[in-house]
Residue frames relative to the residue before (quaternion, step in Angstrom):
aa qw qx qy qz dx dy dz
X 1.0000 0.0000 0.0000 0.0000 0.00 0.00 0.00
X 0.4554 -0.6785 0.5708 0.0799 3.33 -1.35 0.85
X 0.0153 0.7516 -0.6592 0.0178 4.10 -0.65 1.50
X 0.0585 -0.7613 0.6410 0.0785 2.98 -1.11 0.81
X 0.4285 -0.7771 0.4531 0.0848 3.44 -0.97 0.86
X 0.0721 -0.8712 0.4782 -0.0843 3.43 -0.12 1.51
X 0.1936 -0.6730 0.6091 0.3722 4.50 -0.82 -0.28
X 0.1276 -0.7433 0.6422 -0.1368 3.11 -0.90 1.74
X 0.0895 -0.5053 0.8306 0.2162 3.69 -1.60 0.01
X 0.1584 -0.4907 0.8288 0.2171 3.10 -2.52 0.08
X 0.2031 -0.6720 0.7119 0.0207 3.53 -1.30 1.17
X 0.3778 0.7621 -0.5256 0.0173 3.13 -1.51 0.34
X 0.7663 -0.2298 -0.3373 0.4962 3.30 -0.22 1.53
X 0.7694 -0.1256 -0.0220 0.6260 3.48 0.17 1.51
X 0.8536 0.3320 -0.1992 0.3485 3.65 -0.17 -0.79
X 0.5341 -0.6548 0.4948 0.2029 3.77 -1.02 0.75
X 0.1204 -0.8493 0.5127 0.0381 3.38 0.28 1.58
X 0.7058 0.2972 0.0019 0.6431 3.98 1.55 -0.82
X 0.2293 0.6755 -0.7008 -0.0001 3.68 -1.22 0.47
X 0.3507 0.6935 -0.6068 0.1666 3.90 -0.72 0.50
X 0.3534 -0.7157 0.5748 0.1800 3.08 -1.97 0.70
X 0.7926 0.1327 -0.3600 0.4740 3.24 1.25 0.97
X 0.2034 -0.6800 0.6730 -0.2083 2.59 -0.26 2.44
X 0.3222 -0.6962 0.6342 0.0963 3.15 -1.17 1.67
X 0.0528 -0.7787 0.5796 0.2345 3.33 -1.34 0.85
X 0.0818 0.8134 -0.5707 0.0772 3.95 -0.48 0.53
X 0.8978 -0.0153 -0.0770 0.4334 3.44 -0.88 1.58
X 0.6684 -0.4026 0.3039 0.5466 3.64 1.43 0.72
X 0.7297 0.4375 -0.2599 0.4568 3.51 0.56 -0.19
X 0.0008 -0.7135 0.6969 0.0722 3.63 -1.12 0.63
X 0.4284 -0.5863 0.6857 0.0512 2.53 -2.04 2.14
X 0.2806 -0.5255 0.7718 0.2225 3.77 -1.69 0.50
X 0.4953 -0.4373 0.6505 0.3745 3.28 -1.64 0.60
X 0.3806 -0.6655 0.4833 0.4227 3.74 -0.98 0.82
X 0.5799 0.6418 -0.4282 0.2615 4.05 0.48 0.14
X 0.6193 0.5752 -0.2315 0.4817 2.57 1.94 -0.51
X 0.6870 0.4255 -0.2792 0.5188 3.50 1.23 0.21
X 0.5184 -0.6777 0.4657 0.2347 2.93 -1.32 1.45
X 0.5424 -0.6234 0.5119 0.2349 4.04 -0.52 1.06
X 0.6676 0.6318 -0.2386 0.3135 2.97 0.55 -1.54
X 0.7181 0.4684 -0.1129 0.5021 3.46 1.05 -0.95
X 0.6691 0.3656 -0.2520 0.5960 3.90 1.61 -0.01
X 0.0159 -0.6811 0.7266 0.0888 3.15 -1.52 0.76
X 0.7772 -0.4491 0.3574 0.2578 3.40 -1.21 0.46
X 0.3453 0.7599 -0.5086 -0.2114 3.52 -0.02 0.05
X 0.7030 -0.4675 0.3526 0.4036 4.12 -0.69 -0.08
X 0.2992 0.8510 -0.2815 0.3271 3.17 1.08 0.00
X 0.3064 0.7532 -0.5820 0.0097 4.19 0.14 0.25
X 0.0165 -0.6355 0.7512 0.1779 3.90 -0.72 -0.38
X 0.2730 -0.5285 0.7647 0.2478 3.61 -2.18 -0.09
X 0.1991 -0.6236 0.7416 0.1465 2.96 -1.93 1.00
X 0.5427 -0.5572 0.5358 0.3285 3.77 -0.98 0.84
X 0.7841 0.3078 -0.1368 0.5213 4.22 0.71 -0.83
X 0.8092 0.2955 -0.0987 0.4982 3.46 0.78 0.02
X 0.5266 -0.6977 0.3030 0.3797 3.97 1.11 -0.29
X 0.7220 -0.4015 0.2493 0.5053 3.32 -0.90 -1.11
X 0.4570 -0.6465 0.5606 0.2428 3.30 -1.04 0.68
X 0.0057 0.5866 -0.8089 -0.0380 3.65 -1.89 0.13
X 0.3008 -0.7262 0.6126 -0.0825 3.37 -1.42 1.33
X 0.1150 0.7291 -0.6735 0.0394 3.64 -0.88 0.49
X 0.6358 -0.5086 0.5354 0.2245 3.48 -1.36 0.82
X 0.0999 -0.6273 0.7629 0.1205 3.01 -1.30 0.61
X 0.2482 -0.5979 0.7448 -0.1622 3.41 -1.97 2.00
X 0.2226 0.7238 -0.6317 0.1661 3.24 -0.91 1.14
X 0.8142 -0.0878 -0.0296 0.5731 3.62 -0.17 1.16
X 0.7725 -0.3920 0.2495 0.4328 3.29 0.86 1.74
X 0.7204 0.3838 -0.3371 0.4692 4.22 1.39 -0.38
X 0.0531 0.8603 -0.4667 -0.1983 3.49 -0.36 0.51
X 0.4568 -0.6560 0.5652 0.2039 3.58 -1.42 0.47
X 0.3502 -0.8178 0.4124 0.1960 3.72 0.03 1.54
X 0.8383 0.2306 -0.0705 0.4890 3.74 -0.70 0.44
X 0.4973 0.7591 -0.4200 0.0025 3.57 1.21 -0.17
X 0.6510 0.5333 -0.1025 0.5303 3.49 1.66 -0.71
X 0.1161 0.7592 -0.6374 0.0615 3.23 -1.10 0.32
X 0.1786 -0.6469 0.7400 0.0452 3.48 -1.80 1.11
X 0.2873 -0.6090 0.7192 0.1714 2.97 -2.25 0.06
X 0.3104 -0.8260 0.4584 0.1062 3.36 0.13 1.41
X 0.7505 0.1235 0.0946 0.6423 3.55 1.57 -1.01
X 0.1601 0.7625 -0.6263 0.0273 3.56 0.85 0.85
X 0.7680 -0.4966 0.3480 0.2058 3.41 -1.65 0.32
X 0.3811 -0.8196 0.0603 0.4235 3.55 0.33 0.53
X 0.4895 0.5885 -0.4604 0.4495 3.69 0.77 0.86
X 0.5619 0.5254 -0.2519 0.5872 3.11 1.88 0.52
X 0.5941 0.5538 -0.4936 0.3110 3.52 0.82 -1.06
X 0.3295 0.6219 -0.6161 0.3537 4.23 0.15 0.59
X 0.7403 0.2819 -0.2748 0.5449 3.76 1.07 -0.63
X 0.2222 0.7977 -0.5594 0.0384 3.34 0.55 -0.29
X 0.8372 0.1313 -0.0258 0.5303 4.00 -0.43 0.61
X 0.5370 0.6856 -0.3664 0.3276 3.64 1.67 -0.42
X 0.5661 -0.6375 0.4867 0.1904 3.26 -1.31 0.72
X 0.3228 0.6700 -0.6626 -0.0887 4.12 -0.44 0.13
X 0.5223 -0.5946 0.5588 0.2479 3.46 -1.93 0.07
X 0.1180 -0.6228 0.7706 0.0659 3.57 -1.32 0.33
X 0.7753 0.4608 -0.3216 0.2884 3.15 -1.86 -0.68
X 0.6395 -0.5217 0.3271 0.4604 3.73 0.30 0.08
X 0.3680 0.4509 -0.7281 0.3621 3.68 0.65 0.82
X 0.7901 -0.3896 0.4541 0.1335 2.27 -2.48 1.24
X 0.2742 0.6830 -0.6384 -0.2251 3.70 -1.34 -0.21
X 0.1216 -0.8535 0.5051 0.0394 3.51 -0.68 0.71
X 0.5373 -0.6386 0.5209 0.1792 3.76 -0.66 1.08
């Protein structure tokens, strides 16, 4: 697989939840280095799924002024190794923002 490296934010209701300038992109999706995301703004949720090209997923909620958006995030704690470019990386779903 093929990562390309982009400078991204993730927005999502009003507040900057992500800012980095090496946002991995791989398979339509963009990973945040996880330093590059503000914790504060994720909770855990139990959630796992499997991608066939990339491994197992883990999910956490995005919470932003007390509202949260269920499932909005996901990592690959152990993606497969034509994957390890995300390894621990952060991407968004659910209607967070990503802006260039």
């Amino acid at each position: 697989m093929y990562c390309e490296v982009l400078e991204m934010k993730a927005i999502w209701n009003g507040a900057v939840i992500a800012d980095s300038e090496d946002t991995v992109v791989l398979a339509g999706s963009s990973y945040f280095p996880p330093e590059s995301v503000k914790n504060e703004f994720l909770r855990k949720s139990l959630r796992t799924s499997i991608c066939p090209w990339i491994g197992e997923a883990t999910y956490y909620d995005v919470v932003v002024d007390g509202v949260a958006v269920k499932d909005a995030a996901l990592s690959y704690p152990d993606p497969k190794p034509k994957a390890v470019c995300v390894r621990n990386y952060i991407a968004f779903l659910k209607g967070v923002q990503l802006v260039l």
